[in-house]
C-alpha positions in Angstrom: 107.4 108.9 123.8 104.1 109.5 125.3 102.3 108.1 128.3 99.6 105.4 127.4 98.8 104.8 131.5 100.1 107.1 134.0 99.7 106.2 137.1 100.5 108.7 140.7 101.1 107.7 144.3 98.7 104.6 144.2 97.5 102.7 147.3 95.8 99.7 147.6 94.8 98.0 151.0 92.6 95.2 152.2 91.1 96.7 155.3 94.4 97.8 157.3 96.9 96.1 155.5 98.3 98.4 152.9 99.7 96.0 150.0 100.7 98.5 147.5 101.7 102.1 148.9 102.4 105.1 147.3 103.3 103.8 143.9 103.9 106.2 141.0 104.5 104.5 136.8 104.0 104.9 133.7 103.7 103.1 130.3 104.9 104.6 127.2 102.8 104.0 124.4 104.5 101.1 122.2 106.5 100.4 125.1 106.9 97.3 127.4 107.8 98.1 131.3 108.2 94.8 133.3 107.8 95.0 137.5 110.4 92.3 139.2 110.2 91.5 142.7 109.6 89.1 145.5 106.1 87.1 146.1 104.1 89.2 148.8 105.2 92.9 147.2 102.7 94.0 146.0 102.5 93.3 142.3 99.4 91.2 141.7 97.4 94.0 143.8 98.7 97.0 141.4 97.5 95.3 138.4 94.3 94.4 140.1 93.6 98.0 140.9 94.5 99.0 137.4 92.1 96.8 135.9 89.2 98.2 138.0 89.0 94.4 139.9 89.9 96.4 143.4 89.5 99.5 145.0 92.5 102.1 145.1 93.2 105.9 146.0 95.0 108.1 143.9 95.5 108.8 140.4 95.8 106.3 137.3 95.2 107.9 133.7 94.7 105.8 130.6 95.1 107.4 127.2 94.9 111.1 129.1 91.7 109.7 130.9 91.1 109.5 134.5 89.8 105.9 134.9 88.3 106.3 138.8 84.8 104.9 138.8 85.4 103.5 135.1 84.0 99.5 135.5 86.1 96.4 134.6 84.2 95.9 131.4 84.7 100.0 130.4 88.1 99.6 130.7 88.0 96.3 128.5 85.9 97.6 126.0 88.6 100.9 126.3 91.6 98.9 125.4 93.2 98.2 129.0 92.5 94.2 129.1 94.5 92.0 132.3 95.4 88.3 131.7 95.5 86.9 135.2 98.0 84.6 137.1 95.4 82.3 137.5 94.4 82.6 133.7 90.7 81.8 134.8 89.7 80.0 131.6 86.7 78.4 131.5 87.9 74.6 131.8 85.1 73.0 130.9 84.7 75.0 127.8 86.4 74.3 124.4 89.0 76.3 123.2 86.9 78.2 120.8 84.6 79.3 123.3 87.1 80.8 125.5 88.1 82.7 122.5 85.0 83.8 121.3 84.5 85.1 125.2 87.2 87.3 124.7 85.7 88.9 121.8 82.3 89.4 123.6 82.7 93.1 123.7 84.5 94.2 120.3 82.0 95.9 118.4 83.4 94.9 114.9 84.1 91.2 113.7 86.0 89.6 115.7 87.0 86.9 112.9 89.8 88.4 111.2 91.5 89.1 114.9 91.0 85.5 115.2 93.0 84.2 112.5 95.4 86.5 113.2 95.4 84.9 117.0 95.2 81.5 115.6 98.2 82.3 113.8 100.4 84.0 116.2 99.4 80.7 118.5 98.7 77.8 115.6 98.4 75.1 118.9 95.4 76.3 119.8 94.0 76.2 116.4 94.6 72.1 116.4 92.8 72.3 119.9 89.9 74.2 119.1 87.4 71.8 120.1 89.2 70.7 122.7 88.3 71.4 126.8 90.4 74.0 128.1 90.7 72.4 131.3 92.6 69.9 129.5 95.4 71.6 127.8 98.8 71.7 129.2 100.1 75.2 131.2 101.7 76.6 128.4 98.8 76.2 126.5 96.4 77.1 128.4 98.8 80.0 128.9 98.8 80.9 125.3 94.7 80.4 125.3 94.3 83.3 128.1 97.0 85.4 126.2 94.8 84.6 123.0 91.6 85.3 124.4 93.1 88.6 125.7 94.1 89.6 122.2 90.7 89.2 121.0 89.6 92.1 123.0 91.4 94.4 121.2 93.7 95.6 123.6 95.9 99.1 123.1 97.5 98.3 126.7 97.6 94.6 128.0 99.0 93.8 131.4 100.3 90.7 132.3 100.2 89.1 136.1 103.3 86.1 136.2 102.9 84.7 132.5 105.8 82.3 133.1 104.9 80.8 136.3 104.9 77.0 136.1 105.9 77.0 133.1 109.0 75.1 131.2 112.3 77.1 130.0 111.2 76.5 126.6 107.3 77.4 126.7 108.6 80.7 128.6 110.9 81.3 125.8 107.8 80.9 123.7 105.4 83.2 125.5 108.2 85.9 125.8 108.9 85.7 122.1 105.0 86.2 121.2 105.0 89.3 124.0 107.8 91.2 121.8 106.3 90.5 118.4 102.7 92.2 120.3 104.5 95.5 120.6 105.3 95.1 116.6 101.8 95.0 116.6 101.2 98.1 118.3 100.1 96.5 121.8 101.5 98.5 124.8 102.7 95.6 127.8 102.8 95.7 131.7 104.4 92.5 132.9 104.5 92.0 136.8 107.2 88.8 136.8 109.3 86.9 139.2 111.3 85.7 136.7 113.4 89.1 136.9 115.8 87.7 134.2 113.4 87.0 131.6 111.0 90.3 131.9 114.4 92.6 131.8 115.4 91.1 128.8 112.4 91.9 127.0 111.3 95.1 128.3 112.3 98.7 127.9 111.5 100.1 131.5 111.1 98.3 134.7 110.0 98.5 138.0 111.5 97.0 141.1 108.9 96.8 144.2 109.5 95.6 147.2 106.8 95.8 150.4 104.3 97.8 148.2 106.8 100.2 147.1 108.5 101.1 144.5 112.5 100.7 145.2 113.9 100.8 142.0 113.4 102.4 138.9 114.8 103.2 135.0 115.2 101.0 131.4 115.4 97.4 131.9 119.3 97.4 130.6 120.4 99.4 133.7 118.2 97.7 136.2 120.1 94.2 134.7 123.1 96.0 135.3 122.2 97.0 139.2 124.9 95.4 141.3 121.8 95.4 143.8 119.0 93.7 141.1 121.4 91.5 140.0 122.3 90.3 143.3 119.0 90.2 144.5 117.2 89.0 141.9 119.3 87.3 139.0 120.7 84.7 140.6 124.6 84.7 140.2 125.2 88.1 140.9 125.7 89.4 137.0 123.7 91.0 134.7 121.3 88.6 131.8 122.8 88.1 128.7 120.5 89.4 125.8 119.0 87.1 123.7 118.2 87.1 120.3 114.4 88.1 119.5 
């Protein structure tokens, strides 16, 4: 399968602290590759850097394309589109309007992508005139995922999508991620939650102090004696779920 984003021996640093060192990835095109580890490795910084929002040395390719000196909004209107942890909505905005932003630099109407949006989420259609600020965390998580898909994304990253969220929301998110790659959207997760992203992914990534530990398909990183321990709680591999 080919390479969507290839990305070789990246560093990222804020003045002399490196936070991500040396890291080498790829995405496959159609494929979803999670990154697991602790709070503090790195993860958040990597995806940063990949969506042009900081600085970084080395080489990251997007479609066969170097993107170095590429802007935020090139790499947008390119396909490669970031939902943040922090989701950074506009609260005091309705729902529709957050959408709509996200559609700001499609150059074909954006309406039909919203429907389709609208019914992949059908909360936030009931909520459209409602204040962002005032939605729950899931849905104000499924707002910035929906704004996102408005873009028109062939790669969509995505920085902790389950964090503070209930079991069942995250079951909810997690279920819309694996019906985006039946859509044709390529995903890079960053996740704590090591149990959940390895049971939806193909390939992970396992980073630890910047670097990058472990690597291979998400089935054998579940299986890792070592991931397992570390990051799965009781030692044994997650049982797959049911799509």
């Amino acid at each position: 399968m080919a390479s969507l984003l290839e990305v070789t021996d990246l560093h990222v640093a804020y003045g002399k602290v490196e936070a991500v060192r040396g890291v080498s990835l790829h995405v496959p095109a159609g494929g979803i590759v999670a990154i697991v580890g602790p709070n503090g490795a790195g993860k958040s910084s990597l995806l940063n850097a990949l969506a042009g929002a900081l600085p970084c040395s080395g080489e990251v390719r997007y479609d066969g394309r170097p993107l170095a000196g590429r802007s935020v909004e090139d790499r947008v209107a390119g396909g490669l589109c970031l939902v943040p942890e922090r989701r950074e909505l506009f609260r005091e905005m309705t729902v529709a309007d957050n959408l709509e932003l996200g559609a700001f630099l499609r150059r074909t109407d954006p309406r039909a992508t919203l429907e389709q949006v609208l019914g992949i989420f059908p909360r936030l259609r009931e909520r459209l005139r409602q204040q962002a600020g005032t939605l729950s965390g899931g849905e104000q998580q499924m707002l910035a995922l929906g704004r996102a898909l408005l873009s028109g994304p062939r790669l969509l990253m995505l920085d902790e999508p389950s964090l503070g969220l209930a079991p069942l929301i995250v079951k909810e998110i997690f279920r819309v991620v694996r019906s985006l790659r039946d859509r044709g959207v390529s995903l890079l997760i960053v996740e704590q939650n090591a149990r959940v992203a390895l049971q939806v992914a193909d390939l992970a990534y396992v980073v630890e102090g910047g670097r990058i530990v472990l690597s291979g398909t998400a089935a054998d990183l579940a299986a890792d004696p070592r991931v397992a321990a570390a990051y799965l709680g009781a030692g044994a591999a997650p049982k797959p779920e049911t799509p």
